[in-house]
C-alpha positions as CSV (number, residue, x, y, z in Angstrom):
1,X,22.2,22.0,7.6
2,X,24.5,19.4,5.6
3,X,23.3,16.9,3.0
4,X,23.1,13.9,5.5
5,X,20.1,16.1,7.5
6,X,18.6,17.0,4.2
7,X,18.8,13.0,2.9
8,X,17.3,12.1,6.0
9,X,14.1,14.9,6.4
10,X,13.7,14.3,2.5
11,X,13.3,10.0,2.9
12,X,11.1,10.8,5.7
13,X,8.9,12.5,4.3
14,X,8.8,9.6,1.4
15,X,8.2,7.3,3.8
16,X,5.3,9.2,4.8
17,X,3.9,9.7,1.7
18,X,4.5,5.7,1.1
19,X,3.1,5.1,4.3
20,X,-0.1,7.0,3.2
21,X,-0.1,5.3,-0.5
22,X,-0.7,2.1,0.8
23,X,-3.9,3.4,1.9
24,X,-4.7,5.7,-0.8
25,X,-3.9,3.8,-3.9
26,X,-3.1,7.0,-6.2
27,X,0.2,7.6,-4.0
28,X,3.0,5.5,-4.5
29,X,3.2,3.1,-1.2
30,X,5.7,0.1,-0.2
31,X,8.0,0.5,-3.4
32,X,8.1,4.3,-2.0
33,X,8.7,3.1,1.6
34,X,11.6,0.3,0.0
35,X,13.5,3.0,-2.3
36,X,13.6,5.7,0.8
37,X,15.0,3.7,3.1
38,X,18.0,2.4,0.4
39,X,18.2,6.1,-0.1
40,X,18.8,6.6,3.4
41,X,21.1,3.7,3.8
42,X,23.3,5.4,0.9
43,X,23.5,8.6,1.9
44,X,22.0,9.5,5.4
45,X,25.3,8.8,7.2
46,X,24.3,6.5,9.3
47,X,26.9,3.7,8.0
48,X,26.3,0.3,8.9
49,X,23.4,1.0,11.2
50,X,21.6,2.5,7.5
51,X,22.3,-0.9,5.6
52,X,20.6,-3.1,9.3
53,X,17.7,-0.7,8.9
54,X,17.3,-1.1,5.5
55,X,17.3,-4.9,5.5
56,X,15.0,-5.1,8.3
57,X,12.4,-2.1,6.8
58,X,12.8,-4.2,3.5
59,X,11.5,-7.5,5.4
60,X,8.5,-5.3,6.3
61,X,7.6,-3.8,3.0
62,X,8.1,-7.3,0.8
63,X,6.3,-9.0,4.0
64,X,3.5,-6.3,3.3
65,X,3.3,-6.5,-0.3
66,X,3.4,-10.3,-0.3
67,X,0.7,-10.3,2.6
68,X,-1.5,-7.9,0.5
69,X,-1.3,-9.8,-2.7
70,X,-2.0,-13.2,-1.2
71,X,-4.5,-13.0,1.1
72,X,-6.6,-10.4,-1.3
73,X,-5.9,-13.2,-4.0
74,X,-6.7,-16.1,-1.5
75,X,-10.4,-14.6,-1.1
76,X,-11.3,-13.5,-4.2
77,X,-10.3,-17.4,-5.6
78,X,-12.4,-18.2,-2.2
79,X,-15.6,-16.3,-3.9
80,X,-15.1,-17.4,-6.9
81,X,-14.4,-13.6,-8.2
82,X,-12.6,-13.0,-11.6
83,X,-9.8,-11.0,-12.0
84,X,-12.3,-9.1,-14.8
85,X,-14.7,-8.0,-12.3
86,X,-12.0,-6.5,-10.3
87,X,-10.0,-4.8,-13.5
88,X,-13.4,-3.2,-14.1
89,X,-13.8,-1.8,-10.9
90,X,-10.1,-0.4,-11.0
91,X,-10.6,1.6,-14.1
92,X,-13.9,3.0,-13.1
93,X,-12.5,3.8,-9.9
94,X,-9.3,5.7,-11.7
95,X,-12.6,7.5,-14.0
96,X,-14.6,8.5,-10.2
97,X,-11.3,9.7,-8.9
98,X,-11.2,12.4,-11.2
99,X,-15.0,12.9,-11.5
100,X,-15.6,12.8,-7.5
101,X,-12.7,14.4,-5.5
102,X,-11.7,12.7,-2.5
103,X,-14.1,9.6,-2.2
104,X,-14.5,9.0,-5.9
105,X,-11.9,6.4,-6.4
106,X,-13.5,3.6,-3.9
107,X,-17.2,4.7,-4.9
108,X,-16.7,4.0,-8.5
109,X,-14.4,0.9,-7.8
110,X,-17.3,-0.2,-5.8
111,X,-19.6,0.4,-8.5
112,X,-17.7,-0.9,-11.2
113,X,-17.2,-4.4,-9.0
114,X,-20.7,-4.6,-8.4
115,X,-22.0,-3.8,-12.5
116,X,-19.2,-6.1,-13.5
117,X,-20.5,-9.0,-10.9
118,X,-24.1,-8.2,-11.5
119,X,-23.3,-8.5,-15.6
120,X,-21.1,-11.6,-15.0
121,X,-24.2,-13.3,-12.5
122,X,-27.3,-12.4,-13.9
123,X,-28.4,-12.0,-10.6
124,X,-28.1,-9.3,-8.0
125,X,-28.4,-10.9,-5.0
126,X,-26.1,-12.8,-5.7
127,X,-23.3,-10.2,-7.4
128,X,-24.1,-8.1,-4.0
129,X,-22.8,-11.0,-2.2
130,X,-19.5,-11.3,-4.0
131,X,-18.6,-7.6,-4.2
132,X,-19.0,-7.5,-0.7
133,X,-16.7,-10.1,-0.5
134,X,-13.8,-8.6,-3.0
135,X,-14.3,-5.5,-0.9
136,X,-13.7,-6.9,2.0
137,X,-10.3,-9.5,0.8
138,X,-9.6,-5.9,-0.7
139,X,-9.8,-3.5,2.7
140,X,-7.8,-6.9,4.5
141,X,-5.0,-6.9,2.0
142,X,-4.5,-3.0,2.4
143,X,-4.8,-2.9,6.2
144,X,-2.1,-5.9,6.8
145,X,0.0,-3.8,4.0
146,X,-0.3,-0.5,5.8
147,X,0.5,-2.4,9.0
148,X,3.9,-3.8,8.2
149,X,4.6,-0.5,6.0
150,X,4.2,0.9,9.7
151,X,6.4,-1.5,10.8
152,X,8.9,-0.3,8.2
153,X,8.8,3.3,8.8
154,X,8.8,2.6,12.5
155,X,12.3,1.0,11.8
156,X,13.5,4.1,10.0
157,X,12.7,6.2,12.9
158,X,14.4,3.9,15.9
159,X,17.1,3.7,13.3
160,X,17.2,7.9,13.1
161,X,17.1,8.0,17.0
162,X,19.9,5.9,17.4
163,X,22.0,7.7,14.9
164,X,21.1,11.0,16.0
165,X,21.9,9.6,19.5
166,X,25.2,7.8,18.8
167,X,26.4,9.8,16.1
């Protein structure tokens, strides 16, 4: 097996892995996605084909990243959510990843959005309302992230086929 083989299982793995992190937010996800297909581009052998995937995969990922942060920003400005509310419900949600394995991080992020919306409202109807709301810009931003990062890896792979089949 000679390095070019090894550079090429190893980023796709990383993709993988980035593919999965923009999902589960303790995994590193587009920045992942981005580095392994420069990585590729370097040293997978692929020449000038590896640079055209990598540009294209890196429209994807920025594309995805960009998408995420706008549209999850665009709602919660929409609702009227501060970014405090939502800081709160990140650092509880780091604390119930630890405390409840596998589901603990979006239960206590949860929780922590809703104490920190029912604290800043005095009213829980109302905070009920606008959690439900910052979850939901939330799960948006993440799905049209994971899509392009999709997109990305999907470019890897034609770009592996051809390379395997040209080269």
């Amino acid at each position: 097996m000679n390095a070019e083989i090894v550079v090429t299982i190893l980023c796709g793995l990383a993709i993988a892995v980035g593919v999965a992190g923009t999902i589960i937010p303790i995994l590193p996800g587009s920045i992942l996605i981005g580095v392994s297909l420069l990585a590729w581009a370097i040293w997978g052998g692929a020449g000038a084909l590896g640079w055209v995937v990598f540009g294209i995969g890196l429209v994807f990922v920025v594309a995805g990243m960009a998408a995420s942060a706008v549209l999850t920003g665009r709602k919660l400005k929409e609702h009227g959510i501060p970014n405090r509310s939502v800081l709160v419900g990140l650092v509880l949600g780091v604390v119930g990843m630890f405390v409840i394995p596998v589901v603990g991080l979006l239960v206590a992020f949860a929780v922590g959005l809703l104490l920190s919306e029912v604290q800043r409202t005095r009213n829980f109807p109302a905070a009920l309302k606008s959690s439900g709301a910052a979850l939901k810009a939330t799960g948006i931003g993440i799905l049209v992230e994971f899509g392009l990062a999709c997109a990305a890896a999907s470019t890897w792979i034609i770009g592996v086929w051809i390379n395997a089949v040209s080269g």
